[in-house]
Backbone of each chain as ProteinMPNN parsed JSONL, in Angstrom:
{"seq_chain_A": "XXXXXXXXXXXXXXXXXXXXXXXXXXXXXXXXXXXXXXXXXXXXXXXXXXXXXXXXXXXXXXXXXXXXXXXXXXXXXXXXXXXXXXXXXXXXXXXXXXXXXXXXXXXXXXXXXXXXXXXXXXXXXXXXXXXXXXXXXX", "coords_chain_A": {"N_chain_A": [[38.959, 0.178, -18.729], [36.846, -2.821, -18.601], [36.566, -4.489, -15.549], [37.816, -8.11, -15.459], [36.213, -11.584, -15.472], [37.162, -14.777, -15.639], [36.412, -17.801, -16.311], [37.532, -21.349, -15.998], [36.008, -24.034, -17.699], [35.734, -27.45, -16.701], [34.268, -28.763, -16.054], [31.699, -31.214, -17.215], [28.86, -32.082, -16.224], [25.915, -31.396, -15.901], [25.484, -30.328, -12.992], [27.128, -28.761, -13.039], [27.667, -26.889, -14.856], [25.399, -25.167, -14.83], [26.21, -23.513, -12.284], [28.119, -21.676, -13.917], [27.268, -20.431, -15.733], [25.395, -19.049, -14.653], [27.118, -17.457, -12.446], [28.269, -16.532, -14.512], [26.397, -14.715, -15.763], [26.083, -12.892, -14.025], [28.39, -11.419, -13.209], [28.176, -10.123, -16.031], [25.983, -8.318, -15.316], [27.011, -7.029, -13.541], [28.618, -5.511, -14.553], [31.198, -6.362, -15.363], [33.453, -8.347, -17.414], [33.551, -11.772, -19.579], [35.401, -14.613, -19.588], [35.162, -17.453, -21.078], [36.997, -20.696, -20.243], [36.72, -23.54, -22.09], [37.431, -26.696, -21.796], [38.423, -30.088, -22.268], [35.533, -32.328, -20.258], [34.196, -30.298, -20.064], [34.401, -28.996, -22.537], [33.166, -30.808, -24.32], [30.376, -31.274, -23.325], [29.927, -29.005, -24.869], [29.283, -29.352, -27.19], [26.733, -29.226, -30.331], [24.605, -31.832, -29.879], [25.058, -32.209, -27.421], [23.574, -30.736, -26.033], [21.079, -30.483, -25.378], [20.535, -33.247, -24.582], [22.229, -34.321, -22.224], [22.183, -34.919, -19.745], [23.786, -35.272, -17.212], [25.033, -35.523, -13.784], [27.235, -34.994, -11.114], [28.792, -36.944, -9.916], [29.051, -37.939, -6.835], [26.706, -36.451, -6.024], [24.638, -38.071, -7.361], [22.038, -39.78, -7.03], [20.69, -37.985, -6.597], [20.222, -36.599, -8.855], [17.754, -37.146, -10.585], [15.432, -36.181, -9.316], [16.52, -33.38, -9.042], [16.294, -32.755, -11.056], [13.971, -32.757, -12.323], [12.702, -30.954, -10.312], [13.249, -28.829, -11.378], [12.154, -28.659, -13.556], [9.608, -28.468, -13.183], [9.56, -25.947, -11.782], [9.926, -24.548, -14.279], [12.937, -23.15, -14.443], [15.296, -22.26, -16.963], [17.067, -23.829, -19.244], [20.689, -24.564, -19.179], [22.159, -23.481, -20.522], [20.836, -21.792, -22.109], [20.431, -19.72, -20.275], [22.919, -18.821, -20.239], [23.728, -18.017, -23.156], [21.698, -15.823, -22.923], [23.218, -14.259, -21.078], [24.984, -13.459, -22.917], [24.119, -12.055, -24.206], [23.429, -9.941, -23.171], [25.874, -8.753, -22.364], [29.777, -8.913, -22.709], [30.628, -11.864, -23.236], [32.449, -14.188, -23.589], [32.893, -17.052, -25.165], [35.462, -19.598, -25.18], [37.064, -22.494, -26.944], [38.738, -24.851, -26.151], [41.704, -25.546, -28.075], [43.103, -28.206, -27.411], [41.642, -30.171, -26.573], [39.59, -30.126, -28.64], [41.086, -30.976, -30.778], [41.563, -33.118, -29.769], [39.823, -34.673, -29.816], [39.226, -35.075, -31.702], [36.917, -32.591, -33.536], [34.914, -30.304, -34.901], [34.395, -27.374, -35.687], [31.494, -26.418, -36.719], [30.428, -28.69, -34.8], [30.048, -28.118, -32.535], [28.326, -25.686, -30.187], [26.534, -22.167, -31.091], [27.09, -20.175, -29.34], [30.019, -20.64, -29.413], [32.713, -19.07, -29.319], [35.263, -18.979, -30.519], [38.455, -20.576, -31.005], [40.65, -22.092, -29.166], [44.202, -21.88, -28.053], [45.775, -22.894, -24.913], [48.037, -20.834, -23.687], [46.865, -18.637, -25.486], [44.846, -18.197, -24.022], [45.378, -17.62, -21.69], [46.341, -15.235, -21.735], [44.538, -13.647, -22.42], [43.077, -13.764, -20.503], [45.072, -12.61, -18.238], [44.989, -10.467, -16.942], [42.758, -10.808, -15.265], [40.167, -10.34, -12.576], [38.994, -12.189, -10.892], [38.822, -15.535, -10.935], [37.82, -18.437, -11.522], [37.594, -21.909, -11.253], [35.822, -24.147, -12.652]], "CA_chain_A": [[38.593, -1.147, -19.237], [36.291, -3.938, -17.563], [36.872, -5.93, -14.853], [37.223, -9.516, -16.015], [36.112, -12.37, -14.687], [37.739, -15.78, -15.82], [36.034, -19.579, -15.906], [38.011, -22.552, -16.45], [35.068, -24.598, -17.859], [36.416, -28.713, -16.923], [33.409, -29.956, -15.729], [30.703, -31.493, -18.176], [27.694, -32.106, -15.724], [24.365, -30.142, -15.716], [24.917, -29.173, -12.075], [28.382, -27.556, -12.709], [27.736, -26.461, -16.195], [24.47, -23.984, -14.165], [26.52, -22.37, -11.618], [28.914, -21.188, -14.763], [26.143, -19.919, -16.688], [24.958, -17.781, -13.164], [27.6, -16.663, -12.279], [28.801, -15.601, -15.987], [25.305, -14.074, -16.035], [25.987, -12.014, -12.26], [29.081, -10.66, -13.785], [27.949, -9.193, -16.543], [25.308, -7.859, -14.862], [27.824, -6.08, -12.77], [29.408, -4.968, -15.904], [32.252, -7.302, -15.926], [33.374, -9.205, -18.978], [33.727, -12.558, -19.187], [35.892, -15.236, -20.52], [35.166, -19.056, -20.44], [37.834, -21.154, -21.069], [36.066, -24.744, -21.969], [38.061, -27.743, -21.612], [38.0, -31.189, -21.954], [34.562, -32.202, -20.522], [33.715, -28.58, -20.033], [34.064, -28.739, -23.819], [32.738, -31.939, -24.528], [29.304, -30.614, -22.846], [29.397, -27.385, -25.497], [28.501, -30.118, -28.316], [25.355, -29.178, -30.309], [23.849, -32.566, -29.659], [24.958, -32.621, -25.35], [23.33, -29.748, -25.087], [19.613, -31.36, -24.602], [20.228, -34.336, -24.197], [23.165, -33.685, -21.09], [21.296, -35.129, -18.343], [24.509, -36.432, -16.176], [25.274, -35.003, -12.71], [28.484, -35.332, -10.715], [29.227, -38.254, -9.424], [28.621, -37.464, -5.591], [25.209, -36.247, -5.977], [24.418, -38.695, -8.432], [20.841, -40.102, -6.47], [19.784, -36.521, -6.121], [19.536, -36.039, -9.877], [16.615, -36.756, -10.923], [14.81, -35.08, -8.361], [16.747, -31.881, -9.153], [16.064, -32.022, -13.182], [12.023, -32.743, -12.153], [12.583, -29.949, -10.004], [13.906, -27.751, -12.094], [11.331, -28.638, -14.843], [8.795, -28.191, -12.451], [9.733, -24.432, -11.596], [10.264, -23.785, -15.19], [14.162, -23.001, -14.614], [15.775, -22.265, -18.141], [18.386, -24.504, -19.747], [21.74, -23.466, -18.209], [22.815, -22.806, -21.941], [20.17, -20.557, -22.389], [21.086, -18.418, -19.273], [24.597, -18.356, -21.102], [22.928, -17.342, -24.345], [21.057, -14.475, -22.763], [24.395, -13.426, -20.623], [25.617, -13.297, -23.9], [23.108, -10.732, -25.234], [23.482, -8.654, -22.097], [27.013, -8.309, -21.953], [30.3, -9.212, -23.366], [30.778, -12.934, -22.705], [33.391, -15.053, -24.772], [33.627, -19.072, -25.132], [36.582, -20.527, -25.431], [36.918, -23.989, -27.044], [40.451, -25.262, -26.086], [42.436, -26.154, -28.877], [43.725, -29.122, -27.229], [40.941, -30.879, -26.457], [39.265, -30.065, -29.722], [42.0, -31.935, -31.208], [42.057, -34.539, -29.513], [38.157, -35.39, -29.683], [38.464, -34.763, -33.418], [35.482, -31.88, -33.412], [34.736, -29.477, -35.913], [33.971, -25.994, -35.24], [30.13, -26.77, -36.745], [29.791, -29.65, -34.257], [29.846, -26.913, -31.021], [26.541, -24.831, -29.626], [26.999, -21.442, -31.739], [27.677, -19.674, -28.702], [30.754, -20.88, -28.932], [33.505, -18.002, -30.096], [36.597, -19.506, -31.129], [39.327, -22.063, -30.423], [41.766, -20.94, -28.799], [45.436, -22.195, -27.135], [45.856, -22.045, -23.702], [48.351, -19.743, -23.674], [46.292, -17.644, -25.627], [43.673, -18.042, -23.361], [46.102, -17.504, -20.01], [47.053, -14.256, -22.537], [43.824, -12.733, -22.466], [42.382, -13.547, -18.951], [45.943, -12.369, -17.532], [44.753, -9.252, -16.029], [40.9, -11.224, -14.712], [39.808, -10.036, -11.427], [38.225, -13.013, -10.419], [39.506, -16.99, -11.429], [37.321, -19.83, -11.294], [38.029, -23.232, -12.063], [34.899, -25.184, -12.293]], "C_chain_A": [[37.832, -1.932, -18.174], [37.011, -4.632, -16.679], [36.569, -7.232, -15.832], [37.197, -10.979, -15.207], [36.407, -14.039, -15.367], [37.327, -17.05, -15.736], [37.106, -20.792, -16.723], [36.882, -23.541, -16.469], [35.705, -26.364, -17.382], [35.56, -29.31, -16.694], [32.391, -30.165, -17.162], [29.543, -32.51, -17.62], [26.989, -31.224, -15.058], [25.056, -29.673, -14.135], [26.059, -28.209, -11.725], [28.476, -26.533, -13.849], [26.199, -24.526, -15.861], [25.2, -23.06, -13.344], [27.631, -21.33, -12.951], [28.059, -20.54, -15.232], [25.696, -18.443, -15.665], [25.645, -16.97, -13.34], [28.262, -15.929, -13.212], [27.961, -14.078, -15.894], [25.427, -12.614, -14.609], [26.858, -11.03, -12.788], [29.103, -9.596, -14.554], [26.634, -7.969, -16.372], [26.265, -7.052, -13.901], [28.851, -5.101, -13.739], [30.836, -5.426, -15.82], [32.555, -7.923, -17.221], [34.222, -10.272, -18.659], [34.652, -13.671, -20.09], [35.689, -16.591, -20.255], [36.078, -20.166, -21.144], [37.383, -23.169, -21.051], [36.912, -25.744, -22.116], [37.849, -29.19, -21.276], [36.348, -31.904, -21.639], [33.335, -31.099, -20.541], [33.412, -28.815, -22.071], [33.253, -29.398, -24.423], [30.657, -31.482, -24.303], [28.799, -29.349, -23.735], [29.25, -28.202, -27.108], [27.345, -29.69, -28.679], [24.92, -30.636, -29.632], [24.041, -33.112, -27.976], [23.989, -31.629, -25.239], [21.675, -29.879, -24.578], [19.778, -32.324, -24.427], [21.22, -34.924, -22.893], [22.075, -33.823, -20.082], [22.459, -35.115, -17.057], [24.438, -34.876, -14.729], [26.35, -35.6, -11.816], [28.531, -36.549, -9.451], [28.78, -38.337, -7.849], [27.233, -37.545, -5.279], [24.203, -37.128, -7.038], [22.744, -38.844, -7.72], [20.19, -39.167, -6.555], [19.262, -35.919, -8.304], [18.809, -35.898, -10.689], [15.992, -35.979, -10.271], [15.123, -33.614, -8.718], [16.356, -31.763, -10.387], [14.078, -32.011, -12.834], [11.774, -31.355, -11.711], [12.316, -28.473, -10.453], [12.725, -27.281, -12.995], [10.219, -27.956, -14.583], [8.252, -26.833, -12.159], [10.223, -23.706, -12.515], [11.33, -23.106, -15.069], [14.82, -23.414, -15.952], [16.671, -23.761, -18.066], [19.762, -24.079, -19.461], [22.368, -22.821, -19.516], [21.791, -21.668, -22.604], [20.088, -19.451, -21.262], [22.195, -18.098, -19.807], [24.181, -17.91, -21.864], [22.547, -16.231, -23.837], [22.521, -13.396, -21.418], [24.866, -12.762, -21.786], [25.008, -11.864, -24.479], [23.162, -9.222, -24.657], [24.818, -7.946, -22.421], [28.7, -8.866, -22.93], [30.855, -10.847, -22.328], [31.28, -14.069, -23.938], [33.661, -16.673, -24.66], [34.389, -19.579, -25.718], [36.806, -21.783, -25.934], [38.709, -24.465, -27.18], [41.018, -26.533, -26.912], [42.774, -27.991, -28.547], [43.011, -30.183, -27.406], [39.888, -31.147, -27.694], [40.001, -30.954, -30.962], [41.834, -33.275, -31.348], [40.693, -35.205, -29.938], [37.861, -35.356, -31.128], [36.885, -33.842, -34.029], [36.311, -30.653, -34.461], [34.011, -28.362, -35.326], [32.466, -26.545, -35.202], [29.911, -27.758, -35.645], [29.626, -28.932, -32.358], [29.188, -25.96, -31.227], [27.447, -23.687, -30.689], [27.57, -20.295, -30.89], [28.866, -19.647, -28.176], [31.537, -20.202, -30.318], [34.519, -18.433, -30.824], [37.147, -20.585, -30.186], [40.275, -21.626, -30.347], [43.098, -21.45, -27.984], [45.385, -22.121, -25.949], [46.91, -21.395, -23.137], [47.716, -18.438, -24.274], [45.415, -17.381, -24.758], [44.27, -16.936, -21.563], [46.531, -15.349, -20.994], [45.756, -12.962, -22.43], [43.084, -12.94, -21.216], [43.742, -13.34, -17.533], [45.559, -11.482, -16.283], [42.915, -9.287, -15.536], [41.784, -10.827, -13.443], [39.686, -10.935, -10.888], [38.519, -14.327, -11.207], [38.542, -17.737, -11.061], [37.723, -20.751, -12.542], [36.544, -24.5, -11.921], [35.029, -26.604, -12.697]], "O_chain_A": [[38.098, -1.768, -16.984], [37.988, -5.316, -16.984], [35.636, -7.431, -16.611], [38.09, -11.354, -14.447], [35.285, -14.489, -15.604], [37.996, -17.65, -14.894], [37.268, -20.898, -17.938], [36.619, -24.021, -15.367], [36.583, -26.487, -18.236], [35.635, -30.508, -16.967], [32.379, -29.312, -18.05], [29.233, -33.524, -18.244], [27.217, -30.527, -14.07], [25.169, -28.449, -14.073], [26.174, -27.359, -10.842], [29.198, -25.536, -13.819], [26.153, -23.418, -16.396], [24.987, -21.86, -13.518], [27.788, -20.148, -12.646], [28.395, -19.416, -14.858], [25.707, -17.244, -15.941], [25.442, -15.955, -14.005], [28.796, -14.853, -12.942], [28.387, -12.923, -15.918], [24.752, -11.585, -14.561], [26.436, -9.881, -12.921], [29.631, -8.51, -14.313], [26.422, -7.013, -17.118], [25.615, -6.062, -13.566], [29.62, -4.184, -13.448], [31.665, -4.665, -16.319], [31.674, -7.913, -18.081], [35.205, -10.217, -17.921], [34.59, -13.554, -21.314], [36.046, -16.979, -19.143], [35.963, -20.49, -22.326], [37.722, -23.916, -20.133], [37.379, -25.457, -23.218], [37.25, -29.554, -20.264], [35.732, -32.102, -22.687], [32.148, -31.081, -20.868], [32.32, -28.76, -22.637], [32.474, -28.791, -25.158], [29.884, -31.472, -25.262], [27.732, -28.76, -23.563], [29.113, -27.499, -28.109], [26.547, -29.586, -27.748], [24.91, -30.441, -28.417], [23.446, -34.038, -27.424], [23.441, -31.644, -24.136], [21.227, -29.402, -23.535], [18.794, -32.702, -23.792], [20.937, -36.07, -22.544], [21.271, -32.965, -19.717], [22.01, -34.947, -15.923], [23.974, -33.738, -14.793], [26.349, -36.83, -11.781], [28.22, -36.617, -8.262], [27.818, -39.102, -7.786], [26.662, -38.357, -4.552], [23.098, -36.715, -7.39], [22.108, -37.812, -7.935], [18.97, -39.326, -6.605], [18.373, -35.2, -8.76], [18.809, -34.976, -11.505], [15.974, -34.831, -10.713], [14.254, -32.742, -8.722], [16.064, -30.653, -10.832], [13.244, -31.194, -13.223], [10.995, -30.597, -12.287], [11.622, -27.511, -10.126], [12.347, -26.129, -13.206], [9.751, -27.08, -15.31], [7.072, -26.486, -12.201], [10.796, -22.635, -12.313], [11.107, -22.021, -15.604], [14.965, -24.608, -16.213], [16.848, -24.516, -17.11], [19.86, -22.858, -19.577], [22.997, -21.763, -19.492], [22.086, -20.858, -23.483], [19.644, -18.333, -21.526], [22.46, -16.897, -19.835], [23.993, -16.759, -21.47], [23.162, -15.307, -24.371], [22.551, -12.199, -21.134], [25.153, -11.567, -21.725], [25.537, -10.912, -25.052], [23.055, -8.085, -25.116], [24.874, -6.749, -22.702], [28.416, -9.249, -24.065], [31.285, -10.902, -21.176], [30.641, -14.576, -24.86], [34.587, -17.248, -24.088], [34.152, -20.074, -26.82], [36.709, -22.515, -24.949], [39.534, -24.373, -28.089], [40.956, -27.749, -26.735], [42.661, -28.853, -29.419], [43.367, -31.099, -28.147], [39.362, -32.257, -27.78], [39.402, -31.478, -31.901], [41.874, -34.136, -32.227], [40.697, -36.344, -30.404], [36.779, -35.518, -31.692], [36.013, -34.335, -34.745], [37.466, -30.294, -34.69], [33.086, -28.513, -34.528], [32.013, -27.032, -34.166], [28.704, -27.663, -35.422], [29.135, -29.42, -31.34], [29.278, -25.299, -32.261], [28.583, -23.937, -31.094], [28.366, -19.502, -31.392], [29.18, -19.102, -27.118], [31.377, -20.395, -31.523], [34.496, -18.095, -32.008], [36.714, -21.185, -29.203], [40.858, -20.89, -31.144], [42.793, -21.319, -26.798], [44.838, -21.072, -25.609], [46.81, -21.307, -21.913], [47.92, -17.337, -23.762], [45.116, -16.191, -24.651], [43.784, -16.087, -20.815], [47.042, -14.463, -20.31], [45.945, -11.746, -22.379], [42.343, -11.995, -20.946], [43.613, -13.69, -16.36], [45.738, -11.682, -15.082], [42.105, -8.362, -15.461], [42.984, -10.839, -13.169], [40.416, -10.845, -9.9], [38.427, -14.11, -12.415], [38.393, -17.629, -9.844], [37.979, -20.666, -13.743], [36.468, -25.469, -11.166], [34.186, -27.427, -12.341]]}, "seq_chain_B": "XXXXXXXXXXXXXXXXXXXXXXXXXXXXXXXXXXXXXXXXXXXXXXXXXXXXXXXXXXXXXXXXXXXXXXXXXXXXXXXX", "coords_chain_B": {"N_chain_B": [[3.151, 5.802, -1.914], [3.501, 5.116, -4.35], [1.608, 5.815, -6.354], [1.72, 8.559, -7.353], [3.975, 8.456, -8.911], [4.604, 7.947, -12.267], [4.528, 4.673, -14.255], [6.234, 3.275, -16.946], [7.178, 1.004, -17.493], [5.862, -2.387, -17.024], [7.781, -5.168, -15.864], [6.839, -8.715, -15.585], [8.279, -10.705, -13.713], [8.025, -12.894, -11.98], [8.321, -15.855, -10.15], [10.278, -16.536, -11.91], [14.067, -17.285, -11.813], [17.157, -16.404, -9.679], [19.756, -15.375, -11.739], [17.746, -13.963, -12.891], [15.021, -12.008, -12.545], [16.821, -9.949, -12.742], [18.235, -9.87, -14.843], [16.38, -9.71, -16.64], [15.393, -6.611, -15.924], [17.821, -5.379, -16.294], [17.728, -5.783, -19.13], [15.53, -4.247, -19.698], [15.82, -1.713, -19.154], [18.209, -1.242, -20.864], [16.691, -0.639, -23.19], [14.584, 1.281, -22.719], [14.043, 4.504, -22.241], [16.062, 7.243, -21.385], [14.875, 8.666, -17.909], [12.691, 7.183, -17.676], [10.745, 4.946, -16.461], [10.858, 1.9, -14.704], [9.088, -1.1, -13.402], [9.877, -3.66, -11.392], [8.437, -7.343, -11.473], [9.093, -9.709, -8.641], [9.895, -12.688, -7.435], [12.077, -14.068, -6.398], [14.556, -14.66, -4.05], [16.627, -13.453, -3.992], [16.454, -11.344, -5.769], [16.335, -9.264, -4.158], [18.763, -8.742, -3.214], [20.702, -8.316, -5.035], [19.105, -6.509, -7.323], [18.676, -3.717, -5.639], [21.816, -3.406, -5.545], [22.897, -3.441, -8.051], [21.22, -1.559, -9.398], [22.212, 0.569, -8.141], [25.377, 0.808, -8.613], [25.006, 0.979, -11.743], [23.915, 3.527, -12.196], [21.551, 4.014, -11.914], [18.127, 5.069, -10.308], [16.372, 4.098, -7.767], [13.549, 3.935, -7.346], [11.694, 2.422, -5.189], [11.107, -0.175, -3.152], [8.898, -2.309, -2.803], [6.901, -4.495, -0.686], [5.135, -7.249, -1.909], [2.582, -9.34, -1.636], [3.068, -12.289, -2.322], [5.695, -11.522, -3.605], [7.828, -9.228, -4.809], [8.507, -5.729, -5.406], [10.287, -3.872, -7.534], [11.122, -0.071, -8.592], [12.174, 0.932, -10.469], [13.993, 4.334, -12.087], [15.448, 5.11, -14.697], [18.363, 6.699, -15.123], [20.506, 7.556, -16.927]], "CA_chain_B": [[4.231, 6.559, -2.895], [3.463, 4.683, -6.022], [0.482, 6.885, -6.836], [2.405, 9.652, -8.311], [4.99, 7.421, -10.021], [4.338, 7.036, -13.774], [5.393, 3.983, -14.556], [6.21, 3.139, -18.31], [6.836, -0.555, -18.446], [5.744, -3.378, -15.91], [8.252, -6.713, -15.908], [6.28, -9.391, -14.366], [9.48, -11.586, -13.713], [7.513, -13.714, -11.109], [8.552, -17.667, -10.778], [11.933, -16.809, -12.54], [15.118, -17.748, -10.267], [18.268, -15.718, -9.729], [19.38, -14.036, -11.716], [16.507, -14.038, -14.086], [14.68, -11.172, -12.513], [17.762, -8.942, -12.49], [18.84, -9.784, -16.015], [15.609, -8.748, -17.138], [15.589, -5.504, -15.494], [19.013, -4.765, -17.444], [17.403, -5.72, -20.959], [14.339, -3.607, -20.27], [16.805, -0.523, -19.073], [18.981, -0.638, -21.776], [15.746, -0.471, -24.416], [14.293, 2.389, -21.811], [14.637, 6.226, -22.939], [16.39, 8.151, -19.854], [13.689, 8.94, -17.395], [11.334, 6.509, -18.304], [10.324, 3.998, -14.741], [10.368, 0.528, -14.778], [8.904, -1.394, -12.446], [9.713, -5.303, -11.667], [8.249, -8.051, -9.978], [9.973, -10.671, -8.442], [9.165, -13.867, -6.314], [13.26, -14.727, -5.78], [14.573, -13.83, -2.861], [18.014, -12.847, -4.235], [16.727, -9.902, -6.089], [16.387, -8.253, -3.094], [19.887, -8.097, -2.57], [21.164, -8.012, -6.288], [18.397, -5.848, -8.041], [19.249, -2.502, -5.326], [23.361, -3.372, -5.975], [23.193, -3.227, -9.6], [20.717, 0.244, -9.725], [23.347, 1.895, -7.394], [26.421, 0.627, -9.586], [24.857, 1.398, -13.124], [23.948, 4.839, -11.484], [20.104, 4.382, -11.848], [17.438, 5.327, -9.274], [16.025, 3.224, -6.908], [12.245, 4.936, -6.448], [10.727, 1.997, -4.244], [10.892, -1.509, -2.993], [7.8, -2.75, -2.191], [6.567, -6.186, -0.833], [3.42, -7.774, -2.277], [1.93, -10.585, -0.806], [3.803, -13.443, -2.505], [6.467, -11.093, -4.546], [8.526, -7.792, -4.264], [8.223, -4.532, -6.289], [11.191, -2.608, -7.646], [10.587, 0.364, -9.466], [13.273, 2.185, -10.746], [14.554, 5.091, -12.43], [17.005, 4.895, -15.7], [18.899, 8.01, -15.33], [21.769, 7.34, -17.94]], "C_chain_B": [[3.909, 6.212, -4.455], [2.743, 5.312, -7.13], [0.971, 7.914, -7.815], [3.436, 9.21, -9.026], [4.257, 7.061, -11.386], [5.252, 5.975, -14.132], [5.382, 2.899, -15.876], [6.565, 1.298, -18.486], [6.848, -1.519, -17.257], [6.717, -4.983, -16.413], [7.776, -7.871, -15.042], [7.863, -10.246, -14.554], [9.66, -12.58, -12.641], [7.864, -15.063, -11.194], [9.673, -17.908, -11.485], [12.791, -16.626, -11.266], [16.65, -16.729, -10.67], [19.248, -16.305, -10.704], [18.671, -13.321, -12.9], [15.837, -12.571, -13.957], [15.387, -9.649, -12.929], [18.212, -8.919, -14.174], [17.721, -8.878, -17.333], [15.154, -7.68, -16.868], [16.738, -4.733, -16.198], [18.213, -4.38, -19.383], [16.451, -4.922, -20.731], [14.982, -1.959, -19.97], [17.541, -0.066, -20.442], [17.727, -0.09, -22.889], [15.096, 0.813, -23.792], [14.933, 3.448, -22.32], [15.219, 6.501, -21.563], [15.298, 9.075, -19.379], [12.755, 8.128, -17.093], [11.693, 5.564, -16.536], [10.02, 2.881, -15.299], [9.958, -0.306, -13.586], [9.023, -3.156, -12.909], [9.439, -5.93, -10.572], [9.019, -9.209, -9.923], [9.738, -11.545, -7.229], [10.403, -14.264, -5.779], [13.811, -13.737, -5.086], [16.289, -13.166, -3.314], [18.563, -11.384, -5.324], [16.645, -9.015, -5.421], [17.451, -7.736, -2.588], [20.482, -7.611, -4.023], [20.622, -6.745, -6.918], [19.183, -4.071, -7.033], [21.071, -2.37, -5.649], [23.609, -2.763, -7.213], [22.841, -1.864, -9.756], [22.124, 0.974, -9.567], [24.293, 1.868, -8.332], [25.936, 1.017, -11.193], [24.299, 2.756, -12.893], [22.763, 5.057, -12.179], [19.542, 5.013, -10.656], [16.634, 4.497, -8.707], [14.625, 3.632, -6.509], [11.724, 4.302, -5.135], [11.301, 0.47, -4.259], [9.908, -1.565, -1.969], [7.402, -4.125, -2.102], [5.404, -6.47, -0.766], [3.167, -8.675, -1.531], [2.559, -12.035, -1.217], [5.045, -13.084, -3.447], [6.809, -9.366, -4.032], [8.436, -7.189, -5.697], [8.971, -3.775, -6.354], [10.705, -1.914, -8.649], [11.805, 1.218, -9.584], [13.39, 2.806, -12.053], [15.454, 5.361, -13.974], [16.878, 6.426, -15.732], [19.861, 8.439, -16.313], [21.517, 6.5, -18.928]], "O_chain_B": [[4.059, 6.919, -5.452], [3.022, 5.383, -8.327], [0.567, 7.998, -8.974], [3.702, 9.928, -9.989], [3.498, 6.106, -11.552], [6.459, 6.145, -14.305], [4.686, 1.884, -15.875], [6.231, 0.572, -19.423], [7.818, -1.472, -16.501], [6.254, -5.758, -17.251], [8.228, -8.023, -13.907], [8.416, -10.272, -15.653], [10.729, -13.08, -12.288], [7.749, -15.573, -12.308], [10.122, -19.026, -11.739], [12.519, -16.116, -10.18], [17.031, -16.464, -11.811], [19.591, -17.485, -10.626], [19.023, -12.372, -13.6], [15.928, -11.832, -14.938], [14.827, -8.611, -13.283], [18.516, -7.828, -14.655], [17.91, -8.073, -18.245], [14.213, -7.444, -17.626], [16.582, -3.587, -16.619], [18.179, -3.488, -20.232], [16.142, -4.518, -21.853], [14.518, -1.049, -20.657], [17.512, 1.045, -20.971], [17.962, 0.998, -23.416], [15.089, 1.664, -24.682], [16.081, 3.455, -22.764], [14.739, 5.879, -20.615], [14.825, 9.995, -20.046], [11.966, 8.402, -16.188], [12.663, 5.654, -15.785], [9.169, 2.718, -16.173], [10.691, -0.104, -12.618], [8.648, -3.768, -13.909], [9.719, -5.701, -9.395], [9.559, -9.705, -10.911], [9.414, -11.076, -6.138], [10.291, -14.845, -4.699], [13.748, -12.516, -5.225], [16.845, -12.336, -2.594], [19.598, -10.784, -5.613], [16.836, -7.88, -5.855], [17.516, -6.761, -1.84], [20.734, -6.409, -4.099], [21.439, -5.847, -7.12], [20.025, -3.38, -7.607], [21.538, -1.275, -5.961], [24.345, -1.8, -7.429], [23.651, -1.01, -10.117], [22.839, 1.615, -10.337], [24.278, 2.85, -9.073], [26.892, 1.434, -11.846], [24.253, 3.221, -14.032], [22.665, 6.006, -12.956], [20.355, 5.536, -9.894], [15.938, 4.013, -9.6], [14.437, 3.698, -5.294], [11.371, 4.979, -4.169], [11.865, -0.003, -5.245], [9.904, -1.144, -0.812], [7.462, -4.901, -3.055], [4.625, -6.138, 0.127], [3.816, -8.66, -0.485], [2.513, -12.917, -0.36], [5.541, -14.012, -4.085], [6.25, -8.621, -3.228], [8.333, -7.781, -6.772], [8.895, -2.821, -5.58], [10.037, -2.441, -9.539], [12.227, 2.054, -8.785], [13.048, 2.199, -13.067], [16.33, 6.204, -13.775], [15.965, 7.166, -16.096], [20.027, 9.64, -16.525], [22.386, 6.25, -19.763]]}, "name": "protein", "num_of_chains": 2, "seq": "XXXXXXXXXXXXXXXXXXXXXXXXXXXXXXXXXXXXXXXXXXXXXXXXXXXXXXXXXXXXXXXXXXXXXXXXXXXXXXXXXXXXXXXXXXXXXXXXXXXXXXXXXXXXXXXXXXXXXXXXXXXXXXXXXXXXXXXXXXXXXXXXXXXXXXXXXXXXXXXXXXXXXXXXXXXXXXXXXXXXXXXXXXXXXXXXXXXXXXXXXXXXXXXXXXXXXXXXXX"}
């Protein structure tokens, strides 16, 4: 069976929502399989309508983010949800939308990107990324 | 060396950023008959370490890395 490699999705700004997408994308390129468990604004961020219009950047680096989205635009660097999308195509790569928070935000399956697999407990989730290789918590 | 290399499908993958080059090197492998040579180019500097990792681990062949003038040249192998 695969190695698996494990994201706790919590953040829900562009410049944490890219390294997830990467390193999803590195993984399965190593032939790993991946599980992302989205949460809160991790989830919040897997909205169809955040997913272009999701400018923010984390609080810290806040000054720096325009510059980095010009940048970005600049050097024709995808959408970080379309590096996830094409992980997706490569390899086996699963999104999580955690029950809880789905709940609570009152969201409807239809109102999350389509790359997004199911909704799922987090015990179920802790159930199937038991035996991951590799844990991140972004 | 390249001279005698047939090589069946060119990926320009120039100006894309890690791990763009490398991902498209997978998708044009898997669509690749066994045998067949692909060659990719690449302007980021992190397929230089990624792109030979992956060959070795998916148990391709590695024919060449070559460096162009503003971009690098893998050409490999699908053996499997």
């Amino acid at each position: 069976m695969a190695e698996k490699l494990a994201i706790v999705l919590f953040s829900g700004t562009v410049d944490k929502l890219y390294p997830v997408s990467i390193i999803a994308s590195g993984a399965v390129a190593m032939g790993m399989e991946v599980d992302i468990f989205a949460t809160f604004w991790g989830l919040n961020a897997l909205r169809k309508d955040m997913l272009t219009t999701n400018m923010k950047i984390s609080k810290e680096f806040e000054e720096m983010g325009q510059f980095m989205m010009q940048l970005m635009k600049q050097k024709n660097v995808p959408p970080w949800y379309e590096i996830l999308k094409k992980a997706k195509e490569l390899g086996k790569v699963r999104v999580h939308a955690c029950a809880m928070t789905f709940d609570l935000m009152g969201m409807k399956k239809e109102d999350l990107a389509d790359f997004v697999d199911d909704v799922v407990a987090v015990g179920e989730f802790i159930n199937i990324v038991r035996d991951a290789k590799i844990t991140l918590f972004i | 060396m390249t001279q005698d290399i047939k090589i069946d499908r060119v990926i320009d993958a120039r100006g894309s950023f890690c791990p763009g080059p490398l991902m498209e090197l997978i998708k044009a492998i898997k669509e690749a008959k066994v045998g067949e040579v692909i060659s990719v180019y690449s302007s980021d500097s992190g397929s230089k370490r990624d792109i030979p990792i992956w060959v070795e681990k998916a148990g391709h062949e590695l024919l060449g890395v070559f460096d162009r003038d503003s971009y690098t040249e893998f050409v490999v192998r699908k053996k499997r």
